[in-house]
C-alpha positions as CSV (number, residue, x, y, z in Angstrom):
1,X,73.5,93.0,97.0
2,X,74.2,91.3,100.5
3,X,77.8,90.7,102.2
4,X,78.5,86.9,103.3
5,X,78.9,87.0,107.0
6,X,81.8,85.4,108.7
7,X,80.3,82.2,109.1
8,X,79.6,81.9,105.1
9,X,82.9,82.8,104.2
10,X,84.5,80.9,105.8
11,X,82.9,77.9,104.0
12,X,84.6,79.3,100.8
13,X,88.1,79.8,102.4
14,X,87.7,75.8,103.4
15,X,86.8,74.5,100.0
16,X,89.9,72.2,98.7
17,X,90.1,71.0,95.8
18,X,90.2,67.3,97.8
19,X,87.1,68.8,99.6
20,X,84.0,70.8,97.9
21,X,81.7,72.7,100.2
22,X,78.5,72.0,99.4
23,X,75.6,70.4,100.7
24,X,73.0,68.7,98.2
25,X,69.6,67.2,99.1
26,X,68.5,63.9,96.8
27,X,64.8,63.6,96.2
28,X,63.5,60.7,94.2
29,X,60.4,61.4,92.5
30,X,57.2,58.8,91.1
31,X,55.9,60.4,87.9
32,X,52.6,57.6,87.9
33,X,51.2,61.1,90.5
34,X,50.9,62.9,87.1
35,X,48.2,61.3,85.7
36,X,50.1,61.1,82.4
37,X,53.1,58.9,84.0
38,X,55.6,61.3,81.9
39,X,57.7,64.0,83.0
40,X,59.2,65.5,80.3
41,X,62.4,67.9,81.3
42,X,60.9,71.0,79.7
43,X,58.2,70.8,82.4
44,X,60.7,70.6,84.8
45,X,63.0,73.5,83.3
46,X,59.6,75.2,83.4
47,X,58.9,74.6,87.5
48,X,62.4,76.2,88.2
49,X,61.5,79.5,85.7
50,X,58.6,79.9,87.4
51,X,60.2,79.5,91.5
52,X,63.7,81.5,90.6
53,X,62.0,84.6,92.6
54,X,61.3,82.7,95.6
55,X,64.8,82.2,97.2
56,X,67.5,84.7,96.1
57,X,70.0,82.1,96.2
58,X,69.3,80.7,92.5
59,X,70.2,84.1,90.6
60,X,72.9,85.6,92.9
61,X,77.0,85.0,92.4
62,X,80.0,86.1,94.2
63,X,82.2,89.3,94.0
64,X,85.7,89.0,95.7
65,X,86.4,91.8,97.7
66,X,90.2,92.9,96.4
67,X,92.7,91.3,98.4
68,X,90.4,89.6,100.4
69,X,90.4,92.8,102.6
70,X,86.6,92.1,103.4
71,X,84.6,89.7,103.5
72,X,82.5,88.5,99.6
73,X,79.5,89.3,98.4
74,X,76.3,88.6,97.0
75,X,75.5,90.3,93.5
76,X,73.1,89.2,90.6
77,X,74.3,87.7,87.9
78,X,73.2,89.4,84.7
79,X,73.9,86.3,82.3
80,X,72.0,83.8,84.3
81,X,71.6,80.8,82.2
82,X,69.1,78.2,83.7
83,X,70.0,75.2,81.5
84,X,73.8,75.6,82.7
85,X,72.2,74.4,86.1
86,X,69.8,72.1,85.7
87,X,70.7,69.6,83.8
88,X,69.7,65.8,82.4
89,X,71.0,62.5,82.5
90,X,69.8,58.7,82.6
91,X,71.1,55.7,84.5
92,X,71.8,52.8,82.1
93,X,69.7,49.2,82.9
94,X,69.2,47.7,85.1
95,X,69.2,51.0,87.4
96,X,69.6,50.3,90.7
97,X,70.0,52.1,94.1
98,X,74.2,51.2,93.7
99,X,74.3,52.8,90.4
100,X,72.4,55.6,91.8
101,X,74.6,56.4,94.7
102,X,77.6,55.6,92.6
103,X,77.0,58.3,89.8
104,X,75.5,61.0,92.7
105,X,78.6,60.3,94.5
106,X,80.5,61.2,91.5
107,X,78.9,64.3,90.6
108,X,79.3,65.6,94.7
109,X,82.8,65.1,94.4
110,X,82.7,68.2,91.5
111,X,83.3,71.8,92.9
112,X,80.7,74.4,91.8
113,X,81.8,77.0,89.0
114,X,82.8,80.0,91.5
115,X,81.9,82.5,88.4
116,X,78.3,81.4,88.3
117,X,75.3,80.8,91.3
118,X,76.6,78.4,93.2
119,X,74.2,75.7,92.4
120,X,73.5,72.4,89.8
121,X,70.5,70.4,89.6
122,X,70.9,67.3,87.9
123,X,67.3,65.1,86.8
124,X,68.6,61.9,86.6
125,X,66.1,59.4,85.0
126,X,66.2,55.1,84.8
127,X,65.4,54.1,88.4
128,X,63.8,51.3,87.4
129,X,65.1,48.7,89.9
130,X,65.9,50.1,93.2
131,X,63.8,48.1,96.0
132,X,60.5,49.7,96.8
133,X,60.1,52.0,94.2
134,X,58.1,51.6,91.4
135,X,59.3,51.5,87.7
136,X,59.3,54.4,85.9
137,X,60.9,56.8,88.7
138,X,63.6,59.6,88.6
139,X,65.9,61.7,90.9
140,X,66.9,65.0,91.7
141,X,69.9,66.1,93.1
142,X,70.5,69.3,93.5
143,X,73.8,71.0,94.6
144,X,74.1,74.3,96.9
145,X,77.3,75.5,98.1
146,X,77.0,75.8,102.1
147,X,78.2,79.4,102.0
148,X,74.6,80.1,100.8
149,X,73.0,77.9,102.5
150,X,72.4,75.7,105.5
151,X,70.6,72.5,106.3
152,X,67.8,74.8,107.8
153,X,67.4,77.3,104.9
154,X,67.6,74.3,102.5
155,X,64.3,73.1,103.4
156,X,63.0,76.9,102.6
157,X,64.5,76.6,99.1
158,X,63.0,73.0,98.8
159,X,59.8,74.5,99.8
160,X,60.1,76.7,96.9
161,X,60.1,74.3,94.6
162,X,57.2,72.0,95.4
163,X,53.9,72.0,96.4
164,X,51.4,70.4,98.4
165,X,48.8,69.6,95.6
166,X,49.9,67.3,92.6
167,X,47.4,70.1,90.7
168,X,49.9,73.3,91.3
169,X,47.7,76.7,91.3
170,X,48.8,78.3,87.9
171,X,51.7,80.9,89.0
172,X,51.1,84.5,89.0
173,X,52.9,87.4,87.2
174,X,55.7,88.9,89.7
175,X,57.0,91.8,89.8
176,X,60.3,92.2,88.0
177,X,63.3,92.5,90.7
178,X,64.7,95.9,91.2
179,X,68.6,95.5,89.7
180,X,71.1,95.9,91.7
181,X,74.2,97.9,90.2
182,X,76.6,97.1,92.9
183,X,79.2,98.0,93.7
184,X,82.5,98.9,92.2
185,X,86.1,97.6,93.4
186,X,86.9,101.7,94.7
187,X,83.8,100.8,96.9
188,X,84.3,97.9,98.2
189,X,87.7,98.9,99.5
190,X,86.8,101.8,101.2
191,X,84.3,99.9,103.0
192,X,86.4,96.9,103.6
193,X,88.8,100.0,105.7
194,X,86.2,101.1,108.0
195,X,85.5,97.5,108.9
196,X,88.8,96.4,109.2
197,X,89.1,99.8,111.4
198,X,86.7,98.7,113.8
199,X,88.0,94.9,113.8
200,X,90.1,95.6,117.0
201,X,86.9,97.0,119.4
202,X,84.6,93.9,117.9
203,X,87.1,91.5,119.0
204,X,87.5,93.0,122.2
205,X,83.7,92.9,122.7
206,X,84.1,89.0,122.0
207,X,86.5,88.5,124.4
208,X,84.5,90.7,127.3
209,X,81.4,88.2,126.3
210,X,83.7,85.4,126.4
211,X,84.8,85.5,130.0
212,X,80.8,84.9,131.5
213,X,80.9,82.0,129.3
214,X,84.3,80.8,130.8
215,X,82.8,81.2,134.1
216,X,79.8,79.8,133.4
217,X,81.1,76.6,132.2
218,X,83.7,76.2,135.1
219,X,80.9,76.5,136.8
220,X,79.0,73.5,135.1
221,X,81.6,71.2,135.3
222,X,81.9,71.9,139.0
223,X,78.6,71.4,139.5
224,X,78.9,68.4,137.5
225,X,76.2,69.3,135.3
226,X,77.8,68.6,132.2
227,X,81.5,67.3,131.6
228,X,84.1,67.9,128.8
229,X,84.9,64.7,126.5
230,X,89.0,65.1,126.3
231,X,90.6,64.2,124.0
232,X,89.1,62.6,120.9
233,X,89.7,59.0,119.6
234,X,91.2,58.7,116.2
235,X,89.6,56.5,113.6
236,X,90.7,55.9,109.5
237,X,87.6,58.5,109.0
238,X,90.0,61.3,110.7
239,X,92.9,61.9,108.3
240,X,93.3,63.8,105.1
241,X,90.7,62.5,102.4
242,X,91.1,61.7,99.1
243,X,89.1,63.8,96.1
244,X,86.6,60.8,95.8
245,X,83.4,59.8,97.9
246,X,81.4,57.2,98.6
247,X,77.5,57.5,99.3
248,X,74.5,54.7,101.3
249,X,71.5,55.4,103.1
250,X,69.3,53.5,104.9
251,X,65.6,54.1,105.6
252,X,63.4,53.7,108.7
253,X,60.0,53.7,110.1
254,X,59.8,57.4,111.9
255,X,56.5,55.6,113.7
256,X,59.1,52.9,115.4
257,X,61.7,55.5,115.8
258,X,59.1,57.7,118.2
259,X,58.4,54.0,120.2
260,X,61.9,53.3,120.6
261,X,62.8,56.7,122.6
262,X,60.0,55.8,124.5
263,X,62.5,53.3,126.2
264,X,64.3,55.8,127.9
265,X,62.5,58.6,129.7
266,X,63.3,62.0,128.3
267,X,65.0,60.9,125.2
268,X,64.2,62.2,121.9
269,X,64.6,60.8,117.5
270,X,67.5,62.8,117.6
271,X,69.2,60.5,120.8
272,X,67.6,57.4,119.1
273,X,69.2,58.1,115.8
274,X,72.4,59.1,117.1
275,X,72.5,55.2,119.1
276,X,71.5,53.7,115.6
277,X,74.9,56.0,114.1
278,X,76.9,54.5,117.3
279,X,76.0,51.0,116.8
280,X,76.6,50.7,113.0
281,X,80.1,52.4,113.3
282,X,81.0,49.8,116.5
283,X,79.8,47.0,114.3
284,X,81.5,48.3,111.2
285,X,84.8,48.9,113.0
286,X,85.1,45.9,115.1
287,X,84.9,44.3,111.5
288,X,88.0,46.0,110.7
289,X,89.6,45.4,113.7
290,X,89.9,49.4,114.6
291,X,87.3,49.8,117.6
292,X,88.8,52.4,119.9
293,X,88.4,51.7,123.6
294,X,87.1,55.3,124.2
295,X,83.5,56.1,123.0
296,X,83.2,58.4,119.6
297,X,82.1,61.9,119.4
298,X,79.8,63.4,116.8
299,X,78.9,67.2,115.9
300,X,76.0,67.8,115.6
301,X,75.0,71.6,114.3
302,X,72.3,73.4,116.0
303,X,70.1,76.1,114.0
304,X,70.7,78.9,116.0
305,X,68.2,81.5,114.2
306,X,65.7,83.8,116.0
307,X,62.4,83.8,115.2
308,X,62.4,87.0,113.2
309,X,65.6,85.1,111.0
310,X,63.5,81.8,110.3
311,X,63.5,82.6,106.7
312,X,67.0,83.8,106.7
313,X,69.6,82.3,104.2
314,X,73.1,81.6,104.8
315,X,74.3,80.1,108.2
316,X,73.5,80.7,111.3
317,X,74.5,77.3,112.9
318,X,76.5,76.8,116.6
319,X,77.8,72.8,117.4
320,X,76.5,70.7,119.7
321,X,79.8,67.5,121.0
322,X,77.9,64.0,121.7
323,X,79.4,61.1,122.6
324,X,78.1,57.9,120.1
325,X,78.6,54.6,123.0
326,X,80.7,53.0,120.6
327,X,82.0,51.5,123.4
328,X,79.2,49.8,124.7
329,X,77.5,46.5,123.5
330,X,74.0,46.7,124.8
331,X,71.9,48.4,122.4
332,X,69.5,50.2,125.1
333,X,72.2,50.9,127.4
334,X,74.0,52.7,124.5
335,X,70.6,54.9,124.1
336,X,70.5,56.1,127.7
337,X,74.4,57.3,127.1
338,X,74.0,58.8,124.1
339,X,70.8,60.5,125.7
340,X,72.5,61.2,128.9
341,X,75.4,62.8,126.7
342,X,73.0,64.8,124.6
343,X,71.5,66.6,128.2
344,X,75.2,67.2,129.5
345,X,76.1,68.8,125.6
346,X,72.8,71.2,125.3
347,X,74.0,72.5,128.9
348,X,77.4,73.1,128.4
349,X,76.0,74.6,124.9
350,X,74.0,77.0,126.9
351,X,76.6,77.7,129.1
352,X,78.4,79.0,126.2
353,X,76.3,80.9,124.1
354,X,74.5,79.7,120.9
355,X,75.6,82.2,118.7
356,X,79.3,82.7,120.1
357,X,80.6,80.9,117.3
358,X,78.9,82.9,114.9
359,X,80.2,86.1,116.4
360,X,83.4,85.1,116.8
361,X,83.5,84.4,112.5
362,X,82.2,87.5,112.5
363,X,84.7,89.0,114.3
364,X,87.8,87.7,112.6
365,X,89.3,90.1,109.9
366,X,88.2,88.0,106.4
367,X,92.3,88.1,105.4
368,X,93.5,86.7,108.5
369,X,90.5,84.1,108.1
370,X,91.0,83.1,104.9
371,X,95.0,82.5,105.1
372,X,94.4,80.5,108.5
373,X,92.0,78.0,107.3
374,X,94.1,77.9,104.0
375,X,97.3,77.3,105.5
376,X,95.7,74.8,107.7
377,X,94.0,72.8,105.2
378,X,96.9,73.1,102.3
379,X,100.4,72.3,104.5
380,X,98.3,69.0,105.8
381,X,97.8,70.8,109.0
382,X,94.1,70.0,109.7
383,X,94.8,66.5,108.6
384,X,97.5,66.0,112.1
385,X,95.3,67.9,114.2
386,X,93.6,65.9,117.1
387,X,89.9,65.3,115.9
388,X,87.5,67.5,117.6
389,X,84.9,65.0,116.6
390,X,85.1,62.2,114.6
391,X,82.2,62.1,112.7
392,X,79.1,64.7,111.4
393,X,75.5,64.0,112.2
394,X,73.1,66.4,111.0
395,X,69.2,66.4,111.9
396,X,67.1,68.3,109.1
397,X,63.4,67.7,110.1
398,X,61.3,67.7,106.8
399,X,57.7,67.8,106.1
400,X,55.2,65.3,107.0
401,X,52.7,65.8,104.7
402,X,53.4,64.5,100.4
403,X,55.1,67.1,98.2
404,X,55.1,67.3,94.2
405,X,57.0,69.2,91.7
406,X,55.1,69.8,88.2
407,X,52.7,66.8,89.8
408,X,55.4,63.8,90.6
409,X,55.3,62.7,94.0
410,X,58.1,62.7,96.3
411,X,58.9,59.3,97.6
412,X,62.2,59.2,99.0
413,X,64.3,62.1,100.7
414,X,68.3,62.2,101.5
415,X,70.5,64.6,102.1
416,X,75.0,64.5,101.7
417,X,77.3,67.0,102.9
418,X,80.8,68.1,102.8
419,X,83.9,65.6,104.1
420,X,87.0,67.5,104.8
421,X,90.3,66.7,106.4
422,X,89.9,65.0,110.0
423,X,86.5,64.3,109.3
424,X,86.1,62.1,106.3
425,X,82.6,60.9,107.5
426,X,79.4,62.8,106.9
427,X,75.7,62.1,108.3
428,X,72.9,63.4,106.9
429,X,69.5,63.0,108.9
430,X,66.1,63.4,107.0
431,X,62.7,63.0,107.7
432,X,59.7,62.7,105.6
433,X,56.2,61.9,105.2
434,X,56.1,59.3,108.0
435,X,59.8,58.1,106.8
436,X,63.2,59.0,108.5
437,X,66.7,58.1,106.4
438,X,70.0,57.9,107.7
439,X,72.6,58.7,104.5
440,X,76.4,59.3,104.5
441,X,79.3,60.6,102.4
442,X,82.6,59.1,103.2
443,X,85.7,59.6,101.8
444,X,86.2,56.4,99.3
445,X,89.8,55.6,100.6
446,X,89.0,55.5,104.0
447,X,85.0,53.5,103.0
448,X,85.7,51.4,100.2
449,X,82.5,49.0,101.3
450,X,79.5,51.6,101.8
451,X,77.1,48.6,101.0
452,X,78.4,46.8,104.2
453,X,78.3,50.2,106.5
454,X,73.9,50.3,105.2
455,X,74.2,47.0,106.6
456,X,75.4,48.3,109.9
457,X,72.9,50.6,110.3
458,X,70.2,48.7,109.8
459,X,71.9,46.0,111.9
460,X,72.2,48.7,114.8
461,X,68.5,49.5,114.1
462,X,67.0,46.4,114.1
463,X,69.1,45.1,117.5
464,X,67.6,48.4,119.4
465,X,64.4,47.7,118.1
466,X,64.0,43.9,119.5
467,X,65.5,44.9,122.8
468,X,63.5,47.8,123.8
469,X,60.0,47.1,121.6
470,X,59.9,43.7,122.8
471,X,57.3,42.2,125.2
472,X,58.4,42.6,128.8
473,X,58.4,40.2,131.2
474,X,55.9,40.0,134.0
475,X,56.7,40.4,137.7
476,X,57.5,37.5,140.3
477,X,54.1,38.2,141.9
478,X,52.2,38.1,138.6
479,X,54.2,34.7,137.5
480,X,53.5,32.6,141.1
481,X,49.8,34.0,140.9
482,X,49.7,32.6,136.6
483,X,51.9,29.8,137.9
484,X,49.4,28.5,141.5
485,X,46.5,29.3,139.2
486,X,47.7,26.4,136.0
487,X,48.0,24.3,138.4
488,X,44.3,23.8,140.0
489,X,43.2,23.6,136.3
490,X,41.8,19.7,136.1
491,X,44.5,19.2,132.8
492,X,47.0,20.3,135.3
493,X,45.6,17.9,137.7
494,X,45.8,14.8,135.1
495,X,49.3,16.2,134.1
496,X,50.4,15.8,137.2
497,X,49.2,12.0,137.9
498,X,50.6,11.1,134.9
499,X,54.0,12.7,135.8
500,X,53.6,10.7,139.0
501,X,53.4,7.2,138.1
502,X,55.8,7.9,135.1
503,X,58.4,8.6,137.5
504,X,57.3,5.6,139.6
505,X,57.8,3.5,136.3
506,X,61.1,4.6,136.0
507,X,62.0,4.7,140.1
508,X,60.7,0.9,139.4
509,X,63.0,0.1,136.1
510,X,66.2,1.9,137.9
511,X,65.8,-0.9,141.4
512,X,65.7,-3.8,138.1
513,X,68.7,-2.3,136.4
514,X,70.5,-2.5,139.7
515,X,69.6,-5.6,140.8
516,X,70.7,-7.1,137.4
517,X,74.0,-4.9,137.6
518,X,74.9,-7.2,140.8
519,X,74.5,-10.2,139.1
520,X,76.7,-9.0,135.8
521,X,79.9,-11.2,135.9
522,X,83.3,-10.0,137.1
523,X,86.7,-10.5,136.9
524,X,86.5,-13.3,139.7
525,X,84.0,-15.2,138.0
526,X,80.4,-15.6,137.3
527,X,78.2,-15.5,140.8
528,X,74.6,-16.4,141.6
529,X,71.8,-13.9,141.4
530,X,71.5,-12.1,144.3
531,X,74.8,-12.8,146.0
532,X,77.1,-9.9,146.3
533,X,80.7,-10.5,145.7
534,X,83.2,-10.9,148.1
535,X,85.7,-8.6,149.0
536,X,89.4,-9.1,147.9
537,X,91.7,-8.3,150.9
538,X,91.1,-9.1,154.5
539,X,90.4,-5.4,155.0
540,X,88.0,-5.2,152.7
541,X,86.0,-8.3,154.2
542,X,86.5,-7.3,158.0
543,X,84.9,-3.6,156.9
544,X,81.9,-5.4,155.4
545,X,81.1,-8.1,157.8
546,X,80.8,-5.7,160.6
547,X,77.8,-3.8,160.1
548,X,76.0,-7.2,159.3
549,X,76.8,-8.1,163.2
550,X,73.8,-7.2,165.9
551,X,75.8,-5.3,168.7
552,X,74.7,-7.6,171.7
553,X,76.8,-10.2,170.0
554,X,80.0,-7.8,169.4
555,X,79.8,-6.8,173.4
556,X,79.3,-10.6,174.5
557,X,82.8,-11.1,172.5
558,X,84.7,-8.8,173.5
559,X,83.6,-9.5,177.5
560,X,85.1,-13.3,176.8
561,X,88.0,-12.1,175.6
562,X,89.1,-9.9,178.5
């Protein structure tokens, strides 16, 4: 049996029923890898028998403390049923990636069933026409609520089920668990009072280790090391969301990706993906005609674990405040904000404290918790706050070498989360096997077009990639050297001739159009070749007879008049 910490909990206490808490990876999977091209789903039913022991998570169900006194717990469920949670269904023809991501959309807008493991695998078969996988594939997507899990442990349980051989060693005999009896609702109580007892001196510890923090970050901004973003823009994705969702993804070369950062010194995949996020959302609201001056801000959770907690379930997760450039054009110039951005946030997250946030969940009395969130998400609350971001972006590195389960091949990897009110918008980073994806859950009121926002992004990825992978330009130096060096070349020499006496041909033909313009007829009449015409007004005549006149003759004239 294991209590939930504050952190977990709170994850429960959040889930609407507009807004389920769970987070789900999406794995697509070629069967050719086999050697029999056939899956069959007892095979696969078979895979998840024979890994249940590896991660307690797939056994293990809540137990409500009475009156929410304490926080839940963890306790094994003696009627465990593995076909209740992994189950089988089929796309119908022609099975594409918009039926795909219409159906898994669907089945993450479902809550879990609270009086089972929180957890559903559904092997979803027919992917026969989605662009760049072969025929014949199938999917898994697999639902864990987040208060058992986080993007970090995720990858453990993930781990569990697959292996790096498409020939699996046979699995050994293990050990049966130890049972757990419990504990009864007499016990829970009386342990939920001596917690609850000592509530008042935890919180007082949190507030003596919150003052350093304080100081420390008045310090920062002072110092101008980092700076606080104000207050948040609002967008259509920060308002209370509907019960349905939306799902896209679009996939990118993590070889280009690495290149790209390259363009600005010190920046990571992480500050190159977060540009890609900011450009598609500046493209996808300047087509709606909603593009806030101010830039938007992403969160963007850090694992906060210590080493000896790698392996740890549950959450241990602080959150990182980024500014996205949506407010700037230039692709590369948004990259060096969003990476200049990134330095200022992991300061000002250092200045605080990775794990305060975690302590201070800890350090909240689960009742008080529970009706807070509640109260804020039921009466609409949440929904009117000020965003404190306006978007998620979550990184979850995955393996770079192939993984199989019962032999089939991973091909594809994705990853949804949960949209809640004020944050209808959710961005799940994966990487994998040379491959990185950007997918997103949305709330389907506020993104009725998810085709056009994959558009976006890979409009935002393909601009960053022609500006800052292109070939540069050489120096001034380096052109007047190329430039002095064409022209002693002998075709340089014989160019140049015959620009020479083409533009005496046409000096030539331009005197012969003029001459032949004087001699053109005019209102007064027709006039011999060559002779100018005469001027109309005495004026006119005087002004050009005079500097036809040699000047001895003008003084010798004037001399005779006097």
């Amino acid at each position: 049996m294991h209590q939930l910490s504050g952190l977990d909990a709170t994850f429960l206490y959040a889930e609407m029923n507009n807004s389920p808490m769970h987070i789900a990876p999406l794995l697509i999977y070629d069967p050719s890898t086999t050697g029999t091209e056939v899956v069959r789903f007892k095979d696969i039913l078979n895979t998840f028998a024979s890994r249940l022991h590896r991660s307690p998570v797939f056994k293990r169900k809540l137990a409500m403390v009475p009156l929410n006194l304490d926080q839940p717990y963890w306790v094994e469920d003696e009627n465990f049923d593995l076909e209740f949670h992994v189950r089988h269904i089929a796309l119908p023809k022609p099975g594409d990636w918009r039926q795909l991501s219409i159906l898994v959309a669907r089945l993450h807008a479902r809550p879990l069933d609270r009086s089972r493991p929180l957890w559903e695998a559904y092997i979803i078969e027919g992917l026969d026409n989605v662009a760049g996988l072969p025929e014949g594939c199938y999917a898994m997507f697999l639902k864990i609520h987040h208060a058992a899990i986080d993007g970090a442990s995720g990858v453990e349980i993930i781990s569990a089920l697959h292996d790096l051989t498409p020939n699996p060693p046979s699995p050994r005999q293990e050990a049966s668990p130890v049972q757990d009896p419990g504990l009864s609702r007499v016990e829970m109580l009386w342990r939920a009072y001596k917690v609850n007892m000592w509530a008042p001196f935890r919180l007082a510890r949190l507030v003596t280790a919150g003052i350093p923090a304080w100081r420390r970050v008045h310090q920062g901004v002072k110092a101008k090391k980092f700076r606080t973003l104000g207050d948040k823009e609002r967008t259509r994705f920060n308002a209370a969301v509907s019960p349905h969702r939306v799902l896209g993804a679009a996939d990118f070369d993590l070889g280009l990706i690495r290149k790209m950062k390259d363009a600005v010194p010190g920046a990571t995949v992480n500050d190159v993906i977060l540009s890609i996020v900011g450009g598609a959302l500046r493209h996808y609201l300047l087509d709606k005609g909603e593009l806030p001056e101010g830039s938007l801000v992403a969160g963007a959770p850090v694992n906060v674990r210590k080493t000896e907690d790698a392996t740890a379930a549950g959450n241990q997760v602080s959150m990182m405040v980024i500014a996205l450039g949506t407010d700037i054009a230039g692709p590369r110039e948004r990259l060096q904000a969003v990476h200049e951005g990134a330095v200022g946030s992991k300061a000002y997250h250092e200045a605080v404290g990775a794990r305060l946030m975690t302590d201070m969940t800890q350090s909240l009395p689960a009742e008080l918790a529970a009706l807070g969130v509640r109260a804020a998400l039921g009466s609409g609350l949440m929904a009117g706050m000020k965003p404190i971001f306006n978007t998620i972006v979550t990184n979850v590195p995955g393996p770079q070498v192939p993984l199989y389960m019962g032999g089939a091949q991973v091909l594809r990897s994705y990853g949804l989360g949960p949209c809640i009110d004020n944050m209808g918008l959710f961005h799940a980073v994966t990487s994998y096997h040379g491959q990185i994806a950007v997918s997103f859950q949305a709330c389907r009121e506020m993104m009725p077009d998810p085709g056009f926002y994959e558009q976006c992004l890979y409009a935002a990825y393909a601009a960053l990639q022609a500006e800052v992978l292109a070939v540069p330009k050489a120096s001034k130096p380096v052109q007047r050297k190329a430039r002095k060096k064409a022209a002693s070349s002998p075709a340089a020499k014989a160019s140049t001739k015959a620009k020479v006496a083409s533009k005496t041909g046409a000096q030539s033909k331009t005197k012969a159009k003029a001459r032949k313009k004087a001699a053109t007829p005019t209102r007064a009449g027709r006039v011999k070749p060559g002779k100018p015409v005469k001027a109309k007004t005495a004026a006119a005549r005087k002004a050009a007879v005079k500097p036809k006149l040699a000047a001895p003759k003008l003084a010798a004239r004037a001399k005779a008049r006097r």
